[in-house]
C-alpha positions in Angstrom: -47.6 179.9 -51.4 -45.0 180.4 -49.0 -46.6 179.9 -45.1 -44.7 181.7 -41.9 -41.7 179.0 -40.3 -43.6 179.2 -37.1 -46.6 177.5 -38.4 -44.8 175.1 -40.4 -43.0 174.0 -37.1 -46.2 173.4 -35.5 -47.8 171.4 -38.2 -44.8 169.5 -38.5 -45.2 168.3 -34.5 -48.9 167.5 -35.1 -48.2 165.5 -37.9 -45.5 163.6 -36.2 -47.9 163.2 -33.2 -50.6 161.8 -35.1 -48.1 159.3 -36.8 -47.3 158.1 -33.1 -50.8 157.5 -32.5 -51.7 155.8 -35.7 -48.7 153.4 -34.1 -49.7 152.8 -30.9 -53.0 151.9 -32.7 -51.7 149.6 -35.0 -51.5 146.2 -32.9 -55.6 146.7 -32.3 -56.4 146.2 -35.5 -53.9 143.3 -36.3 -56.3 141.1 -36.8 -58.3 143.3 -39.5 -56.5 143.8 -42.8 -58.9 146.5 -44.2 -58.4 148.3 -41.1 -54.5 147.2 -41.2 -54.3 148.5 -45.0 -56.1 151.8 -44.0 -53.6 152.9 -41.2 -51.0 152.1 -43.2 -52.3 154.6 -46.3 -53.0 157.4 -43.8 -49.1 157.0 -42.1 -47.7 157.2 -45.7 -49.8 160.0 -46.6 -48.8 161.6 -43.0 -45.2 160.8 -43.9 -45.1 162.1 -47.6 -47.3 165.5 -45.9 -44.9 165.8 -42.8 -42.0 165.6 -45.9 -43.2 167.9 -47.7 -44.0 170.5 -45.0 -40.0 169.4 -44.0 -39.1 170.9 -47.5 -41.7 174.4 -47.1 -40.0 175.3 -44.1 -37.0 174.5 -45.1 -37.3 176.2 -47.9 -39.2 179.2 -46.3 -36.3 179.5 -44.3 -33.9 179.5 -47.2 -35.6 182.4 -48.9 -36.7 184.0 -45.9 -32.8 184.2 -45.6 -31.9 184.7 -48.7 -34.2 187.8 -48.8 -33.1 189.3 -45.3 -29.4 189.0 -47.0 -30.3 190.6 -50.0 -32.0 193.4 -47.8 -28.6 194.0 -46.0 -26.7 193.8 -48.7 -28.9 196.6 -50.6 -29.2 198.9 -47.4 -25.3 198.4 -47.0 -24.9 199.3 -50.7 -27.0 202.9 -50.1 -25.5 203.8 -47.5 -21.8 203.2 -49.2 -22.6 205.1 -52.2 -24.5 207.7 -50.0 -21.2 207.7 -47.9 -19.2 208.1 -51.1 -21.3 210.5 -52.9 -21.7 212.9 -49.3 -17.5 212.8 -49.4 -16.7 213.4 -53.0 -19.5 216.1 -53.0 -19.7 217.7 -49.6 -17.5 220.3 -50.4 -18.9 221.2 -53.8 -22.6 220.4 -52.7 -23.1 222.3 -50.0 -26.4 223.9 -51.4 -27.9 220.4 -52.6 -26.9 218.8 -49.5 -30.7 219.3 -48.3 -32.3 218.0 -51.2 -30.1 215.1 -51.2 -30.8 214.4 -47.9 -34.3 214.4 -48.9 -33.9 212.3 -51.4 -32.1 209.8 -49.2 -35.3 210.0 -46.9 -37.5 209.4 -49.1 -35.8 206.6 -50.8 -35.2 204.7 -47.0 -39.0 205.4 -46.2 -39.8 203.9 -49.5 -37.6 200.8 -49.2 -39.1 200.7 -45.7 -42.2 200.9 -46.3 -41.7 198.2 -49.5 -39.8 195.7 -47.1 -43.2 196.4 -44.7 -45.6 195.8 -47.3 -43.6 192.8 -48.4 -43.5 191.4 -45.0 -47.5 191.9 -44.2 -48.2 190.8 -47.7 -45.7 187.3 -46.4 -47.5 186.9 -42.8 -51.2 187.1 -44.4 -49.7 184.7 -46.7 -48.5 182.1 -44.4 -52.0 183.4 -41.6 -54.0 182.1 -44.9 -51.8 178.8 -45.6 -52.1 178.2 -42.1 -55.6 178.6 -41.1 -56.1 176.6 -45.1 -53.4 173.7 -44.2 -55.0 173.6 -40.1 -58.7 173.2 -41.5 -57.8 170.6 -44.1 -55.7 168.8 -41.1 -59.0 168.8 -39.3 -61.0 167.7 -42.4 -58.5 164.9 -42.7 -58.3 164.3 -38.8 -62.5 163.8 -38.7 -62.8 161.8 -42.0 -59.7 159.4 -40.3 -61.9 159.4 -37.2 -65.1 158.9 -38.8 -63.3 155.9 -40.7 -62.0 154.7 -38.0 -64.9 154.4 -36.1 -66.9 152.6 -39.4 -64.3 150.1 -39.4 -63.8 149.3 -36.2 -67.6 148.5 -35.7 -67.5 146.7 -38.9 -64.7 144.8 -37.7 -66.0 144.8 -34.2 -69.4 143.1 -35.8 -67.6 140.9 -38.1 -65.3 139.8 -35.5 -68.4 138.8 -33.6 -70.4 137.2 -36.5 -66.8 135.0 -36.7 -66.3 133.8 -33.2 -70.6 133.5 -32.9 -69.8 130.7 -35.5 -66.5 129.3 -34.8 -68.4 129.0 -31.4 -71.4 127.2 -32.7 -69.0 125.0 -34.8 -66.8 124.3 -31.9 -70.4 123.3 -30.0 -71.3 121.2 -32.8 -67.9 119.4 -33.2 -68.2 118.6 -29.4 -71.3 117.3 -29.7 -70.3 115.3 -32.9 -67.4 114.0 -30.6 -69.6 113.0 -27.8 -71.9 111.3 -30.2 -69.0 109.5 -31.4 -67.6 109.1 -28.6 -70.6 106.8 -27.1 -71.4 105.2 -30.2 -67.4 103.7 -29.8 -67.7 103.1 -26.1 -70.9 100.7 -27.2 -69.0 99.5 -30.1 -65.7 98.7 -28.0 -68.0 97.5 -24.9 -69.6 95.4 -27.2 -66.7 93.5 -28.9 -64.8 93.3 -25.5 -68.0 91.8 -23.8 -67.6 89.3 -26.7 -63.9 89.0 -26.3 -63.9 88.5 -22.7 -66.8 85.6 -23.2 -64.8 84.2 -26.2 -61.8 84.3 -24.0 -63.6 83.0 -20.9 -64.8 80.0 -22.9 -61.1 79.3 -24.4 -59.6 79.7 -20.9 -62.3 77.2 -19.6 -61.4 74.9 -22.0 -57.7 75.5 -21.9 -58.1 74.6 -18.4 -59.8 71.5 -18.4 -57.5 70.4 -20.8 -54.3 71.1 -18.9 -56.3 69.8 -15.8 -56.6 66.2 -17.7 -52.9 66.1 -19.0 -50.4 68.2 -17.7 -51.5 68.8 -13.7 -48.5 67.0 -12.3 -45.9 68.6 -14.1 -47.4 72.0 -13.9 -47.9 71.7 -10.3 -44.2 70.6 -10.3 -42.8 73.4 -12.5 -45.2 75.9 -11.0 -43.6 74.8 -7.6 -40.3 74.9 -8.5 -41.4 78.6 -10.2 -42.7 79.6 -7.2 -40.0 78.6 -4.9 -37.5 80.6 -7.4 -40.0 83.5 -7.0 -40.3 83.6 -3.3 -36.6 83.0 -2.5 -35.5 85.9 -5.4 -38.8 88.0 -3.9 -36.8 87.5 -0.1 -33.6 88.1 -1.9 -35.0 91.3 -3.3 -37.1 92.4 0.3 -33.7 92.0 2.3 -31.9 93.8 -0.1 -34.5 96.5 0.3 -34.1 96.0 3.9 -30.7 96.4 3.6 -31.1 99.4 1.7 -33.4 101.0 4.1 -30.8 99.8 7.0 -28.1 101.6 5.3 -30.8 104.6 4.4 -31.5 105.5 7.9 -27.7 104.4 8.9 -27.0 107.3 6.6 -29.3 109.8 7.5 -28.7 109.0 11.3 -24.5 109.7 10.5 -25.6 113.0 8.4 -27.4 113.8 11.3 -24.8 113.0 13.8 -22.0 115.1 11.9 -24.4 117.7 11.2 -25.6 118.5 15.0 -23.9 119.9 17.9 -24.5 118.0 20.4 -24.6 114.5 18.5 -21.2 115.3 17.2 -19.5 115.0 21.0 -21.7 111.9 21.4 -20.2 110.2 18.1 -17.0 111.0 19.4 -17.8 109.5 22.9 -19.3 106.6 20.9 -15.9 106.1 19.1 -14.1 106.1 22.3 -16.3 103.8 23.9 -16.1 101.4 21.0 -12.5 101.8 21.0 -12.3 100.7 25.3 -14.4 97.9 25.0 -12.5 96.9 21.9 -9.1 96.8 23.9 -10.2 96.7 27.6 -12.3 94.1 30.2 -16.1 96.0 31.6 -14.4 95.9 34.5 -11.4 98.2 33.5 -13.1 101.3 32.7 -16.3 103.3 34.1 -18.1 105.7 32.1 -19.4 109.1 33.2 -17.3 108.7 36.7 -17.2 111.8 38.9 -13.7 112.0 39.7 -13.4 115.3 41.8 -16.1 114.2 45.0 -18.8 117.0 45.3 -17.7 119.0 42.0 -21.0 116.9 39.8 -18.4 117.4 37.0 -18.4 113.8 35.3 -15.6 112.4 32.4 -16.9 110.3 29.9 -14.6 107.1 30.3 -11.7 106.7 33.2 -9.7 103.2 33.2 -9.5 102.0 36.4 -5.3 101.1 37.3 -5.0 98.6 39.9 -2.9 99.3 43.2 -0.1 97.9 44.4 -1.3 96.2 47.2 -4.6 93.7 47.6 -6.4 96.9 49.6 -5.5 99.5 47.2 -7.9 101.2 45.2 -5.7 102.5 42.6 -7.0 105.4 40.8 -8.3 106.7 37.5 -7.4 107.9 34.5 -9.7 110.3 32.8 -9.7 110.2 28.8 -12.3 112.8 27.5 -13.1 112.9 24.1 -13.7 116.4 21.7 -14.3 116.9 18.4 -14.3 120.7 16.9 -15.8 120.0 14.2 -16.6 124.1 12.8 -13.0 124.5 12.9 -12.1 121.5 11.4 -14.6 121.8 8.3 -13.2 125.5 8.5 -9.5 124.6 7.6 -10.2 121.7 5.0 -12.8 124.6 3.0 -9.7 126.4 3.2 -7.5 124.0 2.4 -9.4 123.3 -0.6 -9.7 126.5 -1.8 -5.7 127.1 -1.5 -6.4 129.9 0.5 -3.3 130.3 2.6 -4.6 133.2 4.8 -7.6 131.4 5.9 -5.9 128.1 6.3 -3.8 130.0 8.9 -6.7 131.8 10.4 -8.5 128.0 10.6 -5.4 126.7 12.3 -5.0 129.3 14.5 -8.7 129.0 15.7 -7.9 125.4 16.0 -5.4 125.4 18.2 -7.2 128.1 20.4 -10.0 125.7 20.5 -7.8 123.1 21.5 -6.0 125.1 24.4 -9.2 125.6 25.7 -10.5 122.0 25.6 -7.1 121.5 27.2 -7.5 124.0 30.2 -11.1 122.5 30.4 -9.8 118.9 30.7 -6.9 120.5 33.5 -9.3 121.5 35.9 -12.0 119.5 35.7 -11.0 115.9 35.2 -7.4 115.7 36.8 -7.5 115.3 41.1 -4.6 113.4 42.5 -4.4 111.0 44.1 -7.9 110.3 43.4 -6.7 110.3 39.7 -3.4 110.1 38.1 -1.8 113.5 37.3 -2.2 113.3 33.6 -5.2 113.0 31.7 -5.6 111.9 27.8 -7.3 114.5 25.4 -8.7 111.9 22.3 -9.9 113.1 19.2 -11.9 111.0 17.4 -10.3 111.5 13.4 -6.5 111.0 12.0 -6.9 113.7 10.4 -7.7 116.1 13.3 -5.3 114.5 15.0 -2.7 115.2 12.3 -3.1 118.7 12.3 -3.3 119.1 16.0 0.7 117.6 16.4 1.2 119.6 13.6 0.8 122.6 15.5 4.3 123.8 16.5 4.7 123.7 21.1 1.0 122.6 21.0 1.5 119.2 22.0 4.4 120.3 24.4 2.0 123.0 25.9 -0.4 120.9 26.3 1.9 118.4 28.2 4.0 120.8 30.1 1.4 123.4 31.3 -2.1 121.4 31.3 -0.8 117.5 31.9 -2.6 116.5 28.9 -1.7 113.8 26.2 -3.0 114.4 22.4 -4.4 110.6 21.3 -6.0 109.8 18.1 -7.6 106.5 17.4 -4.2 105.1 16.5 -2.2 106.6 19.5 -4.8 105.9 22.0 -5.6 102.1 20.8 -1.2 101.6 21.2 -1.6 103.5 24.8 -4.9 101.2 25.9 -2.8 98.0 24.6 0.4 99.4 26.8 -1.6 99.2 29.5 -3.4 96.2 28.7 0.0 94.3 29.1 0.7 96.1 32.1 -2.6 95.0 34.0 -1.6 91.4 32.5 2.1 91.9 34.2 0.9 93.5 37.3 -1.9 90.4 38.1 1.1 87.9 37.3 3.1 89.9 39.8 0.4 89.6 42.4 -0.4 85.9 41.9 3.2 84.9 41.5 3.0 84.2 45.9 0.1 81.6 44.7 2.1 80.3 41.8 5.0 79.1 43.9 3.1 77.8 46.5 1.2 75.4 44.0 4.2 74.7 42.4 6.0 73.9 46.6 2.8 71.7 46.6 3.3 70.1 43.4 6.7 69.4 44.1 5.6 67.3 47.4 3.1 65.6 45.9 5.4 64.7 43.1 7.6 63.1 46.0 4.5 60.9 47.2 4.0 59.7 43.3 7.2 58.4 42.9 6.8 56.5 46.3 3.8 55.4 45.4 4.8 54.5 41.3 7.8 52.3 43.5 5.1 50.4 45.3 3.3 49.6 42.6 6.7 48.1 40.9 7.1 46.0 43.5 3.7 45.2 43.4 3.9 44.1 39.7 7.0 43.0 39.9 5.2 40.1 42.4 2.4 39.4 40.1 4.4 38.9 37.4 6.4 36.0 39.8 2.8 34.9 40.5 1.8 34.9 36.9 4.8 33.0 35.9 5.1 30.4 38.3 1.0 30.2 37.3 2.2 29.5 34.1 4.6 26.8 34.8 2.2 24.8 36.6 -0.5 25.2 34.1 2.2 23.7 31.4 2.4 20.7 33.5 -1.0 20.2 34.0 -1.6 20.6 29.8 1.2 17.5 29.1 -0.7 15.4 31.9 -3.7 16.0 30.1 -2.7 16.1 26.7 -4.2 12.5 26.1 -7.5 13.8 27.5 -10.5 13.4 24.6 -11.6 17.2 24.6 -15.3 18.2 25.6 -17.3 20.9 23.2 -17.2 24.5 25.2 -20.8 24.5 25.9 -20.7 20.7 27.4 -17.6 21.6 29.6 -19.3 24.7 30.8 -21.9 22.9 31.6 -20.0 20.1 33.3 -17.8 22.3 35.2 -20.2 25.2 36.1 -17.8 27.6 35.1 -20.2 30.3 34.5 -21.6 30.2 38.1 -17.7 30.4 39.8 -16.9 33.4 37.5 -20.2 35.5 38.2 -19.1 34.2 42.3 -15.7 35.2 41.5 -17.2 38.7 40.2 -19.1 39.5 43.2 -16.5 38.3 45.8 -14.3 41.1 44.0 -16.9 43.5 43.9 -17.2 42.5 48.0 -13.6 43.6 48.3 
């Protein structure tokens, strides 16, 4: 029975509709395979309808078509022939023109009315299919509804009935456990009470045994043990020390390069470190005002001695800078081979240096309270590399500002330049001394030899003395040489010896 196109169309969009729902609905009932197995009957069924529907109005389009074709076709046909036979006879027909006419009428209000009838006859058709196909879609809708519903609450209650038990089994397992459970803890207290007082009783007797035989030389290997132990354990505690030293000596440098402020003290640490290295205390002053009344103070000035012995002399001021944000600028753009921003970096380095320069100009340099030069130190090579770099930086600096560029290198050669000269300039200054101790020496040197000829002659005498002592003595020995000699302790005796020398002793000490 063929149904109107309209109707068809709308079917078709419930159908599809419903088989969207019955979708969306599908992951509810995952779990249930009757309900699972149901939706999936009722989407084939929806599919195989909504195909078939496809293929009515598809093919109630085709013949709907096909017939309105055939209509034109036949109504085009008429009215040729009537066009044909009204020329071929409209000259010889005159009197049956009205009757043909006629005819024609009735004919066109025939087919008319034929095409009508066929058309009511196809719209109560496809009113009847329609209002058929929408209460069977209905029917179906309800009994899917109504099935639903039963299996749902079936699987609702089912699903309940399963977790009530898996939840009375999972109670029961955990009670099981905890039974368990306590009768192992017993069990395992048990043996280990027994295996501690098994143990306790072996260790006892372990001990008394090495108490009776081995005590001396475990004592002796246990000290030796120990000792090993305690000097590996100090080992091991002033590494850790060590460690932690160079921990904190870490984070403190991090946190030096990484502030502000503590990066100008690191470099006026470095150039502290680097005067006292090279210079006396007495040579340099730190944080010196060097104009009087300005309160502007430079970190270290070296003091250069005057010509004369109430000269002051003056000061030198060195102030140390360290740009770091342009510095770590130009090596990130150094590394990136960026040759733009390495030139930008550079150019805000110098900038920055100019202006530390200026700074340095009018602050720090005050003839003839100071000399008329200052030194500008930076505390890196590196820096320092790239600053002389520069092309007329140096000489600007020089020419315009009075300032000399120092790195560590350069400024540890200019410290030891004037290290010499302060060692030169005091030999100058004491040279007046050295000649007069050397005019003093030379006089004295005089009275030595004088004195080195009286003693000569003085020796020269005793030795006369001695040797005419010595010619006498020889006499004396041949007269007694027939003398029966006495033992040394009986001639001591005899002669009192002893007595004259101690007399002879303190007469000497008298003089």
């Amino acid at each position: 029975m063929p149904f109107d196109p309209v109707w068809l169309a709308i079917l078709l969009g419930c159908i599809t509709s419903i088989l969207s729902g019955v979708a969306a609905f599908r992951p509810r009932v995952a779990g249930d395979p009757l309900l699972r197995n149901a939706l999936d009957e009722l989407s084939r069924d929806l599919g195989q309808l909504r195909t078939a529907l496809a293929e009515d109005l598809k093919r109630g389009r085709d013949e709907t078509g096909s017939q309105a074709r055939d209509l034109r076709q036949e109504v085009q046909t008429i009215v040729a022939r009537l066009g044909e036979t009204l020329g071929a006879n409209i000259g010889l027909l005159g009197t049956a023109q009205a009757e043909k006419l006629d005819s024609v009428v009735v004919n066109v209000k025939s087919l008319a009315e034929a095409n009508e009838r066929r058309l009511g006859e196809m719209r109560r058709d496809a009113d009847e299919g329609g209002k058929a196909l929408r209460e069977e879609v209905v029917r179906q809708l309800k009994a899917l509804a109504e099935f639903l519903d039963g299996n749902l609450e079936k699987g609702a209650a089912s699903q309940k009935e399963r977790l009530d038990g898996v939840a009375t089994e999972i109670r029961r397992l955990i009670q099981t456990n905890a039974e368990a459970n306590e009768n192992l803890r017993q069990t395992v207290e048990g043996k280990l009470e027994t295996l501690r007082n098994d143990n306790a009783q072996k260790l006892e007797e372990m001990r008394r045994t090495v108490d009776e035989k081995l005590q001396g030389t475990l004592e002796e290997r246990l000290g030796e043990k120990f000792k090993i132990v305690s000097h590996q354990l100090e080992q091991v505690f002033k590494s850790v020390g060590e460690m932690q030293s160079l921990a904190s000596g870490v984070g403190d440098l991090k946190r030096v390069l990484t502030n502000v402020k503590t990066r100008g003290t690191w470099a006026e640490v470095s150039l502290g470190h680097l005067l006292e290295q090279v210079m006396a205390p007495e040579q340099f002053v730190r944080n010196v005002e060097v104009k009087p009344g300005s309160g502007e103070r430079v970190e270290f000035a070296i003091r250069l001695p005057g010509q004369g012995e109430g000269d002051a002399g003056v000061l030198l001021p060195i102030d140390a800078k360290f740009p770091s944000e342009d510095y770590e600028r130009l090596l990130d753009a150094s590394e990136r081979a960026d040759g733009a921003a390495v030139e930008a970096a550079l150019k805000g380095l110098e900038a920055r240096i100019r202006q530390e320069g200026q700074t340095i100009c009018t602050k720090y340099i005050w003839p003839p309270d100071t000399t008329d030069f200052a030194i500008l130190y930076l505390p890196t090579e590196g820096l320092y590399a790239e600053v002389i770099r520069r092309p007329g930086l140096v000489d600007h600096l020089q020419a315009q500002c009075r300032i000399v560029v120092a790195g560590p290198t350069v400024l540890l050669a200019i410290l030891n330049s004037l290290r010499m000269g302060f060692r030169t300039l005091a030999i100058q200054k004491r040279s007046s001394e050295v000649w007069q101790t050397l005019a003093a020496v030379k006089t004295e040197f005089g009275k030595y030899g004088e004195v080195l000829d009286a003693v000569r002659k003085k020796l020269n005498e005793a030795t006369n003395q001695i040797d005419k002592v010595a010619v006498r003595k020889r006499a004396i020995d041949r007269k007694l040489r027939e003398v029966e000699s006495l033992p040394e302790g009986e001639a001591g005796a005899v002669l009192s010896l002893e007595k004259l020398i101690q007399e002879g002793d303190l007469l000497d000490a008298a003089e």
